[in-house]
N, CA, C and O atoms as a CHARMM CRD file, in Angstrom:
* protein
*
  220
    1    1 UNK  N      6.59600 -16.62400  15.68300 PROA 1      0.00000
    2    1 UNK  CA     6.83600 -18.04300  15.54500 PROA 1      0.00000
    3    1 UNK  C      8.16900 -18.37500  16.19400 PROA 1      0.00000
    4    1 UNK  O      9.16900 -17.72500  15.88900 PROA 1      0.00000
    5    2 UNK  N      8.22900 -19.55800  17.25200 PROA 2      0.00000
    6    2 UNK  CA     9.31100 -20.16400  17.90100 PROA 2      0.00000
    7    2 UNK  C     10.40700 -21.09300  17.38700 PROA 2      0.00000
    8    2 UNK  O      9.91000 -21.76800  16.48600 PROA 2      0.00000
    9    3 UNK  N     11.35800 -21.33100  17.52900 PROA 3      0.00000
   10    3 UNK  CA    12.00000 -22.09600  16.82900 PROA 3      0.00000
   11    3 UNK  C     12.17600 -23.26600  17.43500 PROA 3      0.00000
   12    3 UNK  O     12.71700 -23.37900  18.53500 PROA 3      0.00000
   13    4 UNK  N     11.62400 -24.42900  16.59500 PROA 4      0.00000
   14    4 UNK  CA    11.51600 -25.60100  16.87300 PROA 4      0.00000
   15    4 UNK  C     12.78000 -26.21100  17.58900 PROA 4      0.00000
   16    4 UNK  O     12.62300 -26.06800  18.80100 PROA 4      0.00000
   17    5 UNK  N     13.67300 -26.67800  17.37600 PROA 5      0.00000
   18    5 UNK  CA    14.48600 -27.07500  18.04700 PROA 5      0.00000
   19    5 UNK  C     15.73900 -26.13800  17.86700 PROA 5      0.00000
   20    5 UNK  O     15.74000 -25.03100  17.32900 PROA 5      0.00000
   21    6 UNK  N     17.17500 -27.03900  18.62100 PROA 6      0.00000
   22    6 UNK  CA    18.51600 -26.34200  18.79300 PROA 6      0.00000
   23    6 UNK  C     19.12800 -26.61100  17.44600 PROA 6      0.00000
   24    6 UNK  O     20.25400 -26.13600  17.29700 PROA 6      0.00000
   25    7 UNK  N     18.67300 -27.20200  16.54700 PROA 7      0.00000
   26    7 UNK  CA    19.43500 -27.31200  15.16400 PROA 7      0.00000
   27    7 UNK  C     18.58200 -26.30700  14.51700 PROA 7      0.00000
   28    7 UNK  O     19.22500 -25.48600  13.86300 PROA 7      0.00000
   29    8 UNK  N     16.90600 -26.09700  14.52300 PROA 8      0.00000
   30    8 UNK  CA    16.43500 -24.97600  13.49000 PROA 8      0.00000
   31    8 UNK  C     16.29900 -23.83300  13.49800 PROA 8      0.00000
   32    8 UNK  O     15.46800 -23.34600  14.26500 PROA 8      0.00000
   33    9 UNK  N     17.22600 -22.84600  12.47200 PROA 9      0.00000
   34    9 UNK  CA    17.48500 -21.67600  12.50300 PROA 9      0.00000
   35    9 UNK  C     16.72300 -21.32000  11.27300 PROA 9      0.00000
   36    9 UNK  O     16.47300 -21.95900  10.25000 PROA 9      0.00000
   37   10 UNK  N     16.28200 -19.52900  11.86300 PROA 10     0.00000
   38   10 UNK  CA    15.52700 -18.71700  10.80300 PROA 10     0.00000
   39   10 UNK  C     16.07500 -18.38700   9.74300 PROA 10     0.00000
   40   10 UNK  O     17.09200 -17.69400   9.74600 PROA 10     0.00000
   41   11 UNK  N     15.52000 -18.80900   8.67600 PROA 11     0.00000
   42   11 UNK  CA    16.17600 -18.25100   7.33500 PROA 11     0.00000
   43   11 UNK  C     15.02100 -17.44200   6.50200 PROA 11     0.00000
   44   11 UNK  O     13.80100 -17.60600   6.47000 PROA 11     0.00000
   45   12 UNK  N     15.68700 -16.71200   5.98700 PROA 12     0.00000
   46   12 UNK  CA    14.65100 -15.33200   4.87500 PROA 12     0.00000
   47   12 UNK  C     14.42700 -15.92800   3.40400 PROA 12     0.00000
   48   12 UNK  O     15.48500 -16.30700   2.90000 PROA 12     0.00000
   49   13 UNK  N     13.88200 -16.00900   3.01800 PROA 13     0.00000
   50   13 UNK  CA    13.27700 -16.49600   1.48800 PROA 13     0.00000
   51   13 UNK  C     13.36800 -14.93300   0.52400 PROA 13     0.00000
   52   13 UNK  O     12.40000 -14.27900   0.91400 PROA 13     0.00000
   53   14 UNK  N     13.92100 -14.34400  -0.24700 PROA 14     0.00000
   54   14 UNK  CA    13.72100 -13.66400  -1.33500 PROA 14     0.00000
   55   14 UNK  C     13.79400 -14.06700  -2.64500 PROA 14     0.00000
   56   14 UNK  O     14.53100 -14.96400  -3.05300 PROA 14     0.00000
   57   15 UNK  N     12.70200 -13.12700  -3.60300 PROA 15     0.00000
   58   15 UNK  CA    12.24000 -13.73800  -5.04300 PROA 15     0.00000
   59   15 UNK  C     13.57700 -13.16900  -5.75200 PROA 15     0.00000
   60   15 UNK  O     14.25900 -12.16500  -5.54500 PROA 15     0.00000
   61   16 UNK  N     13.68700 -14.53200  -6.93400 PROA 16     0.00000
   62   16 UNK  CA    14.63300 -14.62500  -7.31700 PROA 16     0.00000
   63   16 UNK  C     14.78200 -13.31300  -8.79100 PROA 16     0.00000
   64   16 UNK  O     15.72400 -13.04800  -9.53800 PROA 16     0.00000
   65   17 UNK  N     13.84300 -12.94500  -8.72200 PROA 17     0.00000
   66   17 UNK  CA    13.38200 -11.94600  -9.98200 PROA 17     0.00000
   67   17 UNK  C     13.44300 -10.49000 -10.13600 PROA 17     0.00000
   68   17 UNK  O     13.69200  -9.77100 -11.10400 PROA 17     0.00000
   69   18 UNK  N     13.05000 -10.17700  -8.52100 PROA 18     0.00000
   70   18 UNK  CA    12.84800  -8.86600  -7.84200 PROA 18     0.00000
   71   18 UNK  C     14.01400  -8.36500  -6.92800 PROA 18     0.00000
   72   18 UNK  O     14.57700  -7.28200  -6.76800 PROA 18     0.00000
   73   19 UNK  N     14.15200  -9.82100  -6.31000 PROA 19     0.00000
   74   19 UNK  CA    14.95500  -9.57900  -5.03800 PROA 19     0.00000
   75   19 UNK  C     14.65900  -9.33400  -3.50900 PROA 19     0.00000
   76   19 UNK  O     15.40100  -9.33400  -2.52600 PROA 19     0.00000
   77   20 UNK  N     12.88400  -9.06200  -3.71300 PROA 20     0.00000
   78   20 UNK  CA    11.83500  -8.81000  -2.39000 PROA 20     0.00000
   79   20 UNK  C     12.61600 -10.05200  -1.61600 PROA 20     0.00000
   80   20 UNK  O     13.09100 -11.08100  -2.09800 PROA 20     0.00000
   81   21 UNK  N     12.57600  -9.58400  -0.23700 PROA 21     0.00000
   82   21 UNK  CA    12.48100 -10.84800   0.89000 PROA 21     0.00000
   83   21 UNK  C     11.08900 -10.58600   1.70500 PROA 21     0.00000
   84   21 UNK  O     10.69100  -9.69200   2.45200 PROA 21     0.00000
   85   22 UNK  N     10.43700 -12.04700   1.09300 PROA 22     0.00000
   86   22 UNK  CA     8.95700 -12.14100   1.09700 PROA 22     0.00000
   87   22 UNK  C      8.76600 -12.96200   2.53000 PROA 22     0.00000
   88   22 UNK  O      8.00700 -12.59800   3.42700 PROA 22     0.00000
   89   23 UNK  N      9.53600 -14.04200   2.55800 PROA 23     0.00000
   90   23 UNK  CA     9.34100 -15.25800   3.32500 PROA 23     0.00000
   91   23 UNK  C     10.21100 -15.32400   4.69500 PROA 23     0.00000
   92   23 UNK  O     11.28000 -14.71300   4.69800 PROA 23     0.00000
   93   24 UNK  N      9.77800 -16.09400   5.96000 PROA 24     0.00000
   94   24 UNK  CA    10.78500 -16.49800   6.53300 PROA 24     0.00000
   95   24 UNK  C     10.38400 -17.91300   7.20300 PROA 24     0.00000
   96   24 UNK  O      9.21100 -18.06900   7.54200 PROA 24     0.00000
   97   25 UNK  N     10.89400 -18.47500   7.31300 PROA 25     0.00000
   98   25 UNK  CA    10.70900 -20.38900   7.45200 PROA 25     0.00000
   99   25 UNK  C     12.36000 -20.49400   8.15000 PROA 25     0.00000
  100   25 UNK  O     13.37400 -19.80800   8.01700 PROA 25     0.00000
  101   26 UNK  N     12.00000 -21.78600   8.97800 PROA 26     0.00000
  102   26 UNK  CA    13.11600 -22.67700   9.74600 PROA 26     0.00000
  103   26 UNK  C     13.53400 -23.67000   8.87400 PROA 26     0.00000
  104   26 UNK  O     12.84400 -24.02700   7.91900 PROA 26     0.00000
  105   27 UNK  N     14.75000 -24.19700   9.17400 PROA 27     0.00000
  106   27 UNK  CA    15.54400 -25.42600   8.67400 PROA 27     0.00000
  107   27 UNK  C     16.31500 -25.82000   9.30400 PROA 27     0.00000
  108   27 UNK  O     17.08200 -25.07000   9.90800 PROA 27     0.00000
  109   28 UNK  N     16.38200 -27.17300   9.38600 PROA 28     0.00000
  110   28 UNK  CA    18.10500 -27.29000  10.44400 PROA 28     0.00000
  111   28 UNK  C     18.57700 -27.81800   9.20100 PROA 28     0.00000
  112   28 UNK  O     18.26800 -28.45100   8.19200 PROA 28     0.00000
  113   29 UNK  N     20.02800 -26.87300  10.16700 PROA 29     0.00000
  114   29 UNK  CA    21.29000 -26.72100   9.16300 PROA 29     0.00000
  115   29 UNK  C     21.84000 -27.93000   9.23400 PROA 29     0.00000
  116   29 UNK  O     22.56700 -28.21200   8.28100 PROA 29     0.00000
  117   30 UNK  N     21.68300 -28.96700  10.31200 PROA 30     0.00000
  118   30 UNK  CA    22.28900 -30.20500  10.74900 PROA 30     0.00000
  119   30 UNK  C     22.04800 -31.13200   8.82700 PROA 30     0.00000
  120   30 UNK  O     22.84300 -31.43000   7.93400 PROA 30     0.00000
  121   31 UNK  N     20.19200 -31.30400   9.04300 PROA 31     0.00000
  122   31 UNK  CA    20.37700 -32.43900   8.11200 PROA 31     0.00000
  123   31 UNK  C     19.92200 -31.56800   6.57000 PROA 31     0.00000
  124   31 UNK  O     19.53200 -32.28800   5.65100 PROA 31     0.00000
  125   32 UNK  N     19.98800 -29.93100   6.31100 PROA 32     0.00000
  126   32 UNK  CA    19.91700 -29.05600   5.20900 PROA 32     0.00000
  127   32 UNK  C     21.26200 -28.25400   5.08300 PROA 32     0.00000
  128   32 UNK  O     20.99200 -27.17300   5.60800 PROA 32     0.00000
  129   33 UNK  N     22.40000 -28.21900   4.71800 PROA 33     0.00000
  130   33 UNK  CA    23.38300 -27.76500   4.61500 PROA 33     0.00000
  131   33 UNK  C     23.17600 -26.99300   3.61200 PROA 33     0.00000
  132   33 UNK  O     23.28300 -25.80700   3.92400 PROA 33     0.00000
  133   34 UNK  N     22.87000 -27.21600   2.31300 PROA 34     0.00000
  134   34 UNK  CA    23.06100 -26.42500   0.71500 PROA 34     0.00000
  135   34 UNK  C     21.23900 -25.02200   1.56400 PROA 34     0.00000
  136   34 UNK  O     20.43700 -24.95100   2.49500 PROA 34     0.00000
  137   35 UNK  N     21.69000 -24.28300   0.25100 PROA 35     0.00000
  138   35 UNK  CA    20.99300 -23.31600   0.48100 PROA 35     0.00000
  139   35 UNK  C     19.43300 -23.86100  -0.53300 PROA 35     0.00000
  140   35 UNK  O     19.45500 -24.40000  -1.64000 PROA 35     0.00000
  141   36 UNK  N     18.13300 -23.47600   0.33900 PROA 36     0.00000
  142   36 UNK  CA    16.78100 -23.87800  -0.01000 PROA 36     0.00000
  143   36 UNK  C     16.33700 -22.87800  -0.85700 PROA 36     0.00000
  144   36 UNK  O     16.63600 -21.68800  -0.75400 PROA 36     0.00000
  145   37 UNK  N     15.64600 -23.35600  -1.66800 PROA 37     0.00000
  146   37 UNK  CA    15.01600 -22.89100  -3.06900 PROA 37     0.00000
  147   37 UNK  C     13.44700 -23.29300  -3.02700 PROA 37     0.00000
  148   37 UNK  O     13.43600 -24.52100  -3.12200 PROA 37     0.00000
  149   38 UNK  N     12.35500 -22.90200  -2.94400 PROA 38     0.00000
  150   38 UNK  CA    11.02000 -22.68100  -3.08600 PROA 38     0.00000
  151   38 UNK  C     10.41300 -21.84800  -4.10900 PROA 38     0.00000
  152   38 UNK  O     10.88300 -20.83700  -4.63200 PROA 38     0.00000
  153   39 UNK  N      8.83800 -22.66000  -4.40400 PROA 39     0.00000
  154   39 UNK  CA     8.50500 -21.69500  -5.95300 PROA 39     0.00000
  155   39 UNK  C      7.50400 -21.06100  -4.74800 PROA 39     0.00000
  156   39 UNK  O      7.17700 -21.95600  -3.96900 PROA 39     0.00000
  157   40 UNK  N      7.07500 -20.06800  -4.48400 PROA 40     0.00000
  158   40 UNK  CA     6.31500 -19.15200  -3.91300 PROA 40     0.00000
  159   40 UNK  C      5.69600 -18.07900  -4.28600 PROA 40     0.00000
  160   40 UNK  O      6.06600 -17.85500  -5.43900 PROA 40     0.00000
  161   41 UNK  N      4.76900 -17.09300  -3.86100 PROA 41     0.00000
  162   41 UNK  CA     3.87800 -16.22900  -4.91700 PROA 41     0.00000
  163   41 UNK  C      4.90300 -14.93200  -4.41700 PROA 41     0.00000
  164   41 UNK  O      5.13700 -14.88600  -3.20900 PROA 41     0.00000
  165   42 UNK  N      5.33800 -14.19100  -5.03400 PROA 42     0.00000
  166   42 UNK  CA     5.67100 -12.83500  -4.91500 PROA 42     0.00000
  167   42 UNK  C      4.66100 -11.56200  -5.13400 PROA 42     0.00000
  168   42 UNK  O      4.47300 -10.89900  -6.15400 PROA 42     0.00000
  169   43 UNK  N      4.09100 -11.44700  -3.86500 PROA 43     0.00000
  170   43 UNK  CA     3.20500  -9.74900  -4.15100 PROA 43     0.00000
  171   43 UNK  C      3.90900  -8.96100  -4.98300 PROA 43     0.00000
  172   43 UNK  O      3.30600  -8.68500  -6.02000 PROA 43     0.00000
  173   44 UNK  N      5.14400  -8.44200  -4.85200 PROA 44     0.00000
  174   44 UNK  CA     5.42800  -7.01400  -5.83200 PROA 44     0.00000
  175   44 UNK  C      5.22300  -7.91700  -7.23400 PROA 44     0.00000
  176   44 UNK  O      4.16700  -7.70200  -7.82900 PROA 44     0.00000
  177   45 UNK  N      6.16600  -8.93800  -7.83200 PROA 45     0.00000
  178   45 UNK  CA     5.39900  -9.48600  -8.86100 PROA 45     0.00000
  179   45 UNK  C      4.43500 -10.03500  -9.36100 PROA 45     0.00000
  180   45 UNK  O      4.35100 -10.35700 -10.54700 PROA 45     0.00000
  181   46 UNK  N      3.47200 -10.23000  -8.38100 PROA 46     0.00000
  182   46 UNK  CA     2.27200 -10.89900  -8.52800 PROA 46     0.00000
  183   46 UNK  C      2.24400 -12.11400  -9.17300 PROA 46     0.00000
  184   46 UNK  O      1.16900 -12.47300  -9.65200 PROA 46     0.00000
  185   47 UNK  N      3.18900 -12.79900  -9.27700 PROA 47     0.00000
  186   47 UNK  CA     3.33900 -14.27700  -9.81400 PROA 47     0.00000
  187   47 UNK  C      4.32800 -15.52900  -9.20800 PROA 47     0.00000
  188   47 UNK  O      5.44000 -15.27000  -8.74900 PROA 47     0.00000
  189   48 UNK  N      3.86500 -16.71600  -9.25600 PROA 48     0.00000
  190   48 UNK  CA     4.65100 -17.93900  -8.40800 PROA 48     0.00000
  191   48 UNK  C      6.28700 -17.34900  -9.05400 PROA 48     0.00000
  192   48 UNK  O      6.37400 -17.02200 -10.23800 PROA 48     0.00000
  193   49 UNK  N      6.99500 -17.30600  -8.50600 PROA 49     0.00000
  194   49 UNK  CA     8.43100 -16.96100  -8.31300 PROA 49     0.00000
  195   49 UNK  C      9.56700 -18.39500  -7.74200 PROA 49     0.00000
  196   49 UNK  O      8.74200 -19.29000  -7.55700 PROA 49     0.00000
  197   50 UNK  N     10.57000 -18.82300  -7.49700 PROA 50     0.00000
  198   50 UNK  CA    11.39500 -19.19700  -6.85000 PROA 50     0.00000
  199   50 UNK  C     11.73600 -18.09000  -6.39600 PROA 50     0.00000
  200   50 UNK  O     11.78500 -16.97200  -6.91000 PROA 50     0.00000
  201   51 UNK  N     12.01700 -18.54300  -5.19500 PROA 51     0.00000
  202   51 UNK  CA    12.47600 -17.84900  -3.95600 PROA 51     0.00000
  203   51 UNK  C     13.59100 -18.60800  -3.24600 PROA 51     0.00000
  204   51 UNK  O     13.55700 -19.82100  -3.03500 PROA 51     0.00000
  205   52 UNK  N     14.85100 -17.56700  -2.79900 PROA 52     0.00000
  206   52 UNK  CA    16.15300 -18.67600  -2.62500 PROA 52     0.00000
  207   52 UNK  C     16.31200 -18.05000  -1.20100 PROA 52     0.00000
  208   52 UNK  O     15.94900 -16.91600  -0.89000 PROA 52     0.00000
  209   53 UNK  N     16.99900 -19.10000  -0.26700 PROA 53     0.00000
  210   53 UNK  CA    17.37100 -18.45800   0.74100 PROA 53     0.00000
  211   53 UNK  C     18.61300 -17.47900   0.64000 PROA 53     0.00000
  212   53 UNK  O     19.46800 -17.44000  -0.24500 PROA 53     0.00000
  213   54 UNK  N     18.46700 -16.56400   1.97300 PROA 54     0.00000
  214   54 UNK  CA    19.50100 -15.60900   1.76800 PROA 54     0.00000
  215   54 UNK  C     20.04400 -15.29300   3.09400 PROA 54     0.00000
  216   54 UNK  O     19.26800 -15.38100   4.04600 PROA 54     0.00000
  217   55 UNK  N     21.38600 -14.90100   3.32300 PROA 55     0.00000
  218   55 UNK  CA    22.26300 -14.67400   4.10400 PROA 55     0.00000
  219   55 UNK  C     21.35600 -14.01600   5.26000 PROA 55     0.00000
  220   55 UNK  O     21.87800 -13.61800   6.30200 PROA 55     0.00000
């Protein structure tokens, strides 16, 4: 997957429970500054999780 424009950069999603990094999704940092939080399914836990972005 390409990155949409010159503001959206790849960020990693890991569950907030486990610590797995499950996910990876774009954001621009322009008009998303604070760090993104999603409820998402975690395989190793097998259950909807929040998932926070990470460094």
């Amino acid at each position: 997957m390409g990155i949409k424009g010159k503001n959206d950069k790849m960020v990693v999603l890991a569950c907030e429970d486990c610590k797995e990094r499950n996910y990876t999704t774009t954001k621009n940092k322009k008009t998303n500054k604070e760090r993104m939080e999603l409820k998402k399914y975690c395989p190793k836990c097998k259950k909807h999780t929040v998932h926070k972005e990470t460094k």
